[in-house]
C-alpha positions as CSV (number, residue, x, y, z in Angstrom):
1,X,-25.5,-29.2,-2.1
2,X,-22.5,-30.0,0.0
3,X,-21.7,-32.3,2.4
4,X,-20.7,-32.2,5.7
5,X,-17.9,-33.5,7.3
6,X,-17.5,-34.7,10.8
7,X,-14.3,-34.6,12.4
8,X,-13.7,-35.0,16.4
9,X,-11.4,-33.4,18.2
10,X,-11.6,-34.2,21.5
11,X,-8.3,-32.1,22.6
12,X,-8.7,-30.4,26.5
13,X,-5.1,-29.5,25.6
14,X,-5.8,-25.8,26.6
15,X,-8.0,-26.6,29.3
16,X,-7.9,-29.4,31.4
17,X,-9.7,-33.1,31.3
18,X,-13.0,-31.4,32.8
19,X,-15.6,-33.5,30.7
20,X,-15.0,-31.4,27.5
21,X,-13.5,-33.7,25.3
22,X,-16.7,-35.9,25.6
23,X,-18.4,-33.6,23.5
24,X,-18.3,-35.3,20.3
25,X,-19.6,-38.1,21.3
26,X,-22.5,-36.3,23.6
27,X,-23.5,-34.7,20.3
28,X,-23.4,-37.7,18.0
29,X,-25.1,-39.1,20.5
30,X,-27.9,-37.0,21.2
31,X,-28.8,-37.1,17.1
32,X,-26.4,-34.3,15.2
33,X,-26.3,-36.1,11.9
34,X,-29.9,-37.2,11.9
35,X,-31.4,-35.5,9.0
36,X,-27.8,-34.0,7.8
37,X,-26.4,-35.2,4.8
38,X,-22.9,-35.7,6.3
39,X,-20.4,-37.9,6.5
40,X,-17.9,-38.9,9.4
41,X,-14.2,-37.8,8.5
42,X,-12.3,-39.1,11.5
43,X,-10.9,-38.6,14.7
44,X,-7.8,-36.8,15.8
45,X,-6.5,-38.1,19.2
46,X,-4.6,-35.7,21.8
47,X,-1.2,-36.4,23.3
48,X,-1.5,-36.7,27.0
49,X,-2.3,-34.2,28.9
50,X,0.7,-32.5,31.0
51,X,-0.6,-30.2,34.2
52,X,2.7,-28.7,34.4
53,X,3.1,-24.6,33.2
54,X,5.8,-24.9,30.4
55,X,8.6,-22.5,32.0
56,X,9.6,-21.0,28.2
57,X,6.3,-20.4,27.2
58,X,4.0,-19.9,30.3
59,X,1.1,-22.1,29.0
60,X,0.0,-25.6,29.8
61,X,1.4,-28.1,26.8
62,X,2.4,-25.9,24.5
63,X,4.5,-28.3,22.2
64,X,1.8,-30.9,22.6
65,X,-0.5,-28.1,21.2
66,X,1.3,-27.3,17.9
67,X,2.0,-31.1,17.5
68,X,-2.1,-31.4,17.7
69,X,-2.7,-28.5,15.6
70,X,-0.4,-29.3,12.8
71,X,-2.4,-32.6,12.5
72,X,-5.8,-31.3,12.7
73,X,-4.5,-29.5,9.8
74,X,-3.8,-32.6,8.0
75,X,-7.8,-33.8,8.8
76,X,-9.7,-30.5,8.2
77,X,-7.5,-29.9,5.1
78,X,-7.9,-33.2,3.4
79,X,-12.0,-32.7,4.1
80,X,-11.7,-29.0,2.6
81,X,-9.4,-30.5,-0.5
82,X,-12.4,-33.2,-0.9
83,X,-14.7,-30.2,-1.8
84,X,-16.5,-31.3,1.7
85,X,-17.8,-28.5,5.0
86,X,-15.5,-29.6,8.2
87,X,-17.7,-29.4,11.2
88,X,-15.1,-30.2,13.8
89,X,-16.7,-31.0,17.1
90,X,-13.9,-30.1,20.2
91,X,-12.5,-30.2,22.5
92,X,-11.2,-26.6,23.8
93,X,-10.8,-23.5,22.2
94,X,-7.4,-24.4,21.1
95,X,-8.6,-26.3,18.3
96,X,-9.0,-23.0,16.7
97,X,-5.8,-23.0,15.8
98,X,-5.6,-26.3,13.9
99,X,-8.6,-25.7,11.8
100,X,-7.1,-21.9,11.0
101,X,-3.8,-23.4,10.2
102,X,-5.4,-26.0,7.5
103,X,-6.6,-22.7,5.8
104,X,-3.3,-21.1,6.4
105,X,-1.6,-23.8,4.0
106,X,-4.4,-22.7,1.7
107,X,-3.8,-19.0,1.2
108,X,-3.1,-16.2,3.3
109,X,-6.6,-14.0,3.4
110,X,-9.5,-16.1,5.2
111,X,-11.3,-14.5,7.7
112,X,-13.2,-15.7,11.0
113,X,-16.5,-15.2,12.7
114,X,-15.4,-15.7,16.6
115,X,-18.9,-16.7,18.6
116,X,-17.5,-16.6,21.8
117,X,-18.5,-15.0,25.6
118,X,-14.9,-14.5,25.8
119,X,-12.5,-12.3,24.0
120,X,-10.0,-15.4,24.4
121,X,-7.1,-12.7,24.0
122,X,-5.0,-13.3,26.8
123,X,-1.6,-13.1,26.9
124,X,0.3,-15.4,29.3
125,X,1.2,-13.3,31.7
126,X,-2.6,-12.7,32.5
127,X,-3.9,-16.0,32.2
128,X,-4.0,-17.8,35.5
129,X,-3.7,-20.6,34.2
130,X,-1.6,-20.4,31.1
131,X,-4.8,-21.6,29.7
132,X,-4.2,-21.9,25.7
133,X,-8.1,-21.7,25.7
134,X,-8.4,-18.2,26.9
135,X,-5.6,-17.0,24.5
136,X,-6.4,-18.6,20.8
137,X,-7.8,-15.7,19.4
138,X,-4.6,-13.7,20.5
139,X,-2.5,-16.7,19.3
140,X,-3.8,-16.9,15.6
141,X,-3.8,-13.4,15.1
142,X,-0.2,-13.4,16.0
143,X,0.1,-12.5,19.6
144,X,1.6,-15.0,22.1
145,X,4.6,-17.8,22.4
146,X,6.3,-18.5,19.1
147,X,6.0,-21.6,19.0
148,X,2.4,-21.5,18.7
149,X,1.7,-17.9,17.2
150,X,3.8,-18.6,14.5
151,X,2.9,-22.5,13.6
152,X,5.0,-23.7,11.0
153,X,6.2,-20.4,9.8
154,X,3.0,-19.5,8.5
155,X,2.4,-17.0,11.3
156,X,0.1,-14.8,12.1
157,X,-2.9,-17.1,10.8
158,X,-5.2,-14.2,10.2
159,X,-4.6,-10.9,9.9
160,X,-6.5,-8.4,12.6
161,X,-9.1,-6.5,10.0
162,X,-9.9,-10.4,8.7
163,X,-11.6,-11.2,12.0
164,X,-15.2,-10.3,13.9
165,X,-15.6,-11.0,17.5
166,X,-19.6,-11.9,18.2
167,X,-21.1,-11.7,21.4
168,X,-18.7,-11.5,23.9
169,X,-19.7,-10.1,27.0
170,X,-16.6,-10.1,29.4
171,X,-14.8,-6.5,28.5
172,X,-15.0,-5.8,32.7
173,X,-13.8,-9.4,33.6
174,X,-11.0,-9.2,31.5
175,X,-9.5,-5.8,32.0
176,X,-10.1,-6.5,35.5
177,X,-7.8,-9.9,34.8
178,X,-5.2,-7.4,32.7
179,X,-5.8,-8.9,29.2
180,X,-4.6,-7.2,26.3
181,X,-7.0,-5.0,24.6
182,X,-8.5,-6.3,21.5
183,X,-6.5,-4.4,18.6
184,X,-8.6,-1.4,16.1
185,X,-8.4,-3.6,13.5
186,X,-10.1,-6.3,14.8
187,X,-14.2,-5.9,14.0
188,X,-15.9,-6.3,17.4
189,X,-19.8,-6.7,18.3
190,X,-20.2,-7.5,21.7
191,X,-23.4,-8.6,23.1
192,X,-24.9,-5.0,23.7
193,X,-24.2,-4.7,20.1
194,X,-25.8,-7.5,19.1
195,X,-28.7,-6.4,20.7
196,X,-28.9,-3.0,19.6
197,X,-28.7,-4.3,16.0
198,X,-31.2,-7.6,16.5
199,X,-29.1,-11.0,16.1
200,X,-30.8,-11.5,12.2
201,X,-28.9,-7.5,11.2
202,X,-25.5,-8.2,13.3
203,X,-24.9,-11.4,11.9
204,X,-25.2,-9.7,8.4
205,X,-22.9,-7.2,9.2
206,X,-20.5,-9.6,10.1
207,X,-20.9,-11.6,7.3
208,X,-20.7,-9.0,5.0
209,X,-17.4,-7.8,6.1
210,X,-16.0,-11.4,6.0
211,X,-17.1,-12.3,2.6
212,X,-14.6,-10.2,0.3
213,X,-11.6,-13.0,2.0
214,X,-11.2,-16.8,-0.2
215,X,-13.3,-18.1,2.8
216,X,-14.3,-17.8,6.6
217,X,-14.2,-20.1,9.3
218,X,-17.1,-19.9,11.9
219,X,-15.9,-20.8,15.3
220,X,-18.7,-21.3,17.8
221,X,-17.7,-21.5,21.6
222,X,-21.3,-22.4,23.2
223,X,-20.5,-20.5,26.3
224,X,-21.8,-17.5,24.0
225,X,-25.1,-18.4,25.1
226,X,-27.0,-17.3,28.2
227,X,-25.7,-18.8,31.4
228,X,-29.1,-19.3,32.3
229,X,-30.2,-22.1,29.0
230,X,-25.9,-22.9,28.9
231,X,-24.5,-23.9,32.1
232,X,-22.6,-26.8,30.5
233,X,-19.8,-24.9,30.6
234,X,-16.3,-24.5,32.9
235,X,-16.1,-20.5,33.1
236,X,-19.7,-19.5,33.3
237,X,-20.5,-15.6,32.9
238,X,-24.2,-14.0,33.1
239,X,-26.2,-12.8,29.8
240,X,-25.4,-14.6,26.4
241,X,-27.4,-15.2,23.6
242,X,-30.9,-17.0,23.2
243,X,-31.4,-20.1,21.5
244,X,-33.0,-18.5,18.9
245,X,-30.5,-16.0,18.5
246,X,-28.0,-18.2,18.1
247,X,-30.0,-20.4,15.6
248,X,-30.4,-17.6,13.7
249,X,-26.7,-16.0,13.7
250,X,-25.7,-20.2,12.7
251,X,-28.0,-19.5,9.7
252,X,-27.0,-16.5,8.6
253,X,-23.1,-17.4,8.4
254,X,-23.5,-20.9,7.6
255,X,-25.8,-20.0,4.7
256,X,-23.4,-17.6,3.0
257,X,-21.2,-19.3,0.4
258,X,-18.1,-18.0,1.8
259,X,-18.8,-20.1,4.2
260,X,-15.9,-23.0,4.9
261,X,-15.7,-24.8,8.0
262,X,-17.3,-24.8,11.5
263,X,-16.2,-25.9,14.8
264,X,-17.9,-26.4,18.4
265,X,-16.2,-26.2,21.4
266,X,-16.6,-25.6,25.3
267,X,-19.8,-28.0,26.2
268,X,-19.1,-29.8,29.1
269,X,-21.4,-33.2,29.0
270,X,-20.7,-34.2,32.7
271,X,-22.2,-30.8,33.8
272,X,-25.3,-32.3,31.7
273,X,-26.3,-35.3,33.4
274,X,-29.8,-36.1,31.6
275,X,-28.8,-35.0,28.2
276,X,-31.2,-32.0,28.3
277,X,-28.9,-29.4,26.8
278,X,-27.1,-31.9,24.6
279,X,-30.1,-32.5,22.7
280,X,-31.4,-28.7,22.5
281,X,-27.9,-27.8,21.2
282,X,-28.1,-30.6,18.6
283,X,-31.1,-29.1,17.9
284,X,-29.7,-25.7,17.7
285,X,-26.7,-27.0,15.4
286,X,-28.9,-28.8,13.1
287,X,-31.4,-26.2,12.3
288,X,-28.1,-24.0,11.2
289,X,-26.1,-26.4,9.6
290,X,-29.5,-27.1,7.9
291,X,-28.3,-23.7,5.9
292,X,-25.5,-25.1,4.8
293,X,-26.9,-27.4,2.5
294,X,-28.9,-25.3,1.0
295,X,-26.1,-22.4,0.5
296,X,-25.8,-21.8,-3.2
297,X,-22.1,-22.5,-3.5
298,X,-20.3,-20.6,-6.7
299,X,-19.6,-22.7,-9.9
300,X,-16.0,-24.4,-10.0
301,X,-13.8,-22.3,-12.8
302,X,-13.8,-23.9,-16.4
């Protein structure tokens, strides 16, 4: 059995101070470890926020990003070193590139399972915003500003064929927008896909063509689900997943010993005023991470 690990990350870095970075503590609250055998592993604190577009870069905080993400790194990688699971509860999308980078320092072919309603491949000069959020999936796959493409030299994090996009549903919104297109390499199941395949088959695909790599990272931005059980979010789209697919894609991955960290971003508490969808997404991340434990790991080498 192995434990999980905790870690907050309450960084809106790549976003903006919506409510976001109250999601650790709107998911602690509402019961996450209760029945979990899991530990708390810390806290990482942002810098302060800066509302300015960086001129060099064209993305909000850019050097306050790679700062963060370098130590995230430190946290998620003394967890992992531990023999510990990192759950990482954001925060923003760009956490992403913290928890990819403590891999990163680990060995150069992990993969990632990207749960997300959004491709998140912008490139600056299509991001309204300059929203690191909407661009962390280009970022750790080597597209984007330097500076935080290329983190610590160690650039690109993953390598295209090493990552599968899951449920996205926003291929009109963001060609409309002029994001790039998502490159051949990358292995892509959008929602339709998803459906055509039932949740249970899709997630196996997935899985199975992450689990040759030393590891993969599950990344889980909850705007994946349907806007219509999920409107805790900033950037709401129609369609998503069900709870119960969800649940069951959480499973699937989380249950597969190649299995090595997970992090939850994108739920907005203050657009969540009873706690209603805090405690059904607690529910939701229990009943996977429930896998976890029960994963049969591979014996350490003699």
């Amino acid at each position: 059995m192995q434990e999980l690990a905790i870690i907050e990350a309450p960084s809106v870095l790549g976003l903006r101070p919506s409510g976001v970075q109250d999601l650790p503590t709107a998911l602690l609250d509402a019961g996450l470890l209760d029945g979990l055998d899991a530990v708390r592993s810390g806290r990482v604190e942002p810098p302060a926020y800066d509302p300015a577009r960086d001129a060099g870069t064209g993305v909000l905080n850019p050097h306050a990003i790679a700062d963060y993400s370098a130590g995230l790194a430190d946290t998620v990688g003394d967890v992992l070193d531990t023999g510990r699971f990192p759950v990482v509860l954001g925060g923003d999308c760009s956490i992403l590139l913290g928890n990819l980078l403590a891999l990163r320092r680990r060995g150069p072919r992990h993969g990632l399972l990207f749960l997300d309603g959004h491709t998140d491949f912008y490139q600056p000069s299509a991001e309204p915003f300059g929203e690191v959020a909407s661009m962390d999936l280009a970022l750790v796959t080597g597209r984007g500003p330097q500076l935080l493409a290329d983190l610590e030299g160690r650039g690109p994090l993953l390598r295209d064929e090493d990552v599968v996009a899951f449920g996205f549903r926003d291929a009109d919104e963001s060609a409309q927008a002029g994001m790039q297109p998502l490159p051949p390499g990358l292995h892509a199941i959008d929602l339709d896909g998803v459906r055509a395949s039932g949740a249970a088959a899709a997630a196996r695909l997935a899985v199975e063509g992450l689990s040759a790599r030393a590891g993969f990272w599950v990344h889980l931005d909850v705007d994946v689900l349907d806007d219509a059980v999920m409107p805790a979010v900033d950037y709401r789209l129609p369609g998503g997943l069900s709870w119960e697919e969800l649940e069951t894609v959480l499973r699937t991955a989380l249950g597969d010993p190649g299995a090595v960290g997970l992090d939850i971003t994108i739920f907005n508490p203050r657009l969540d005023p009873d706690g209603t969808i805090a405690r059904r997404l607690t529910e939701c991340l229990r009943r996977g991470l429930s896998a976890r434990a029960r994963a049969q790991l591979p014996l350490p080498p003699r």
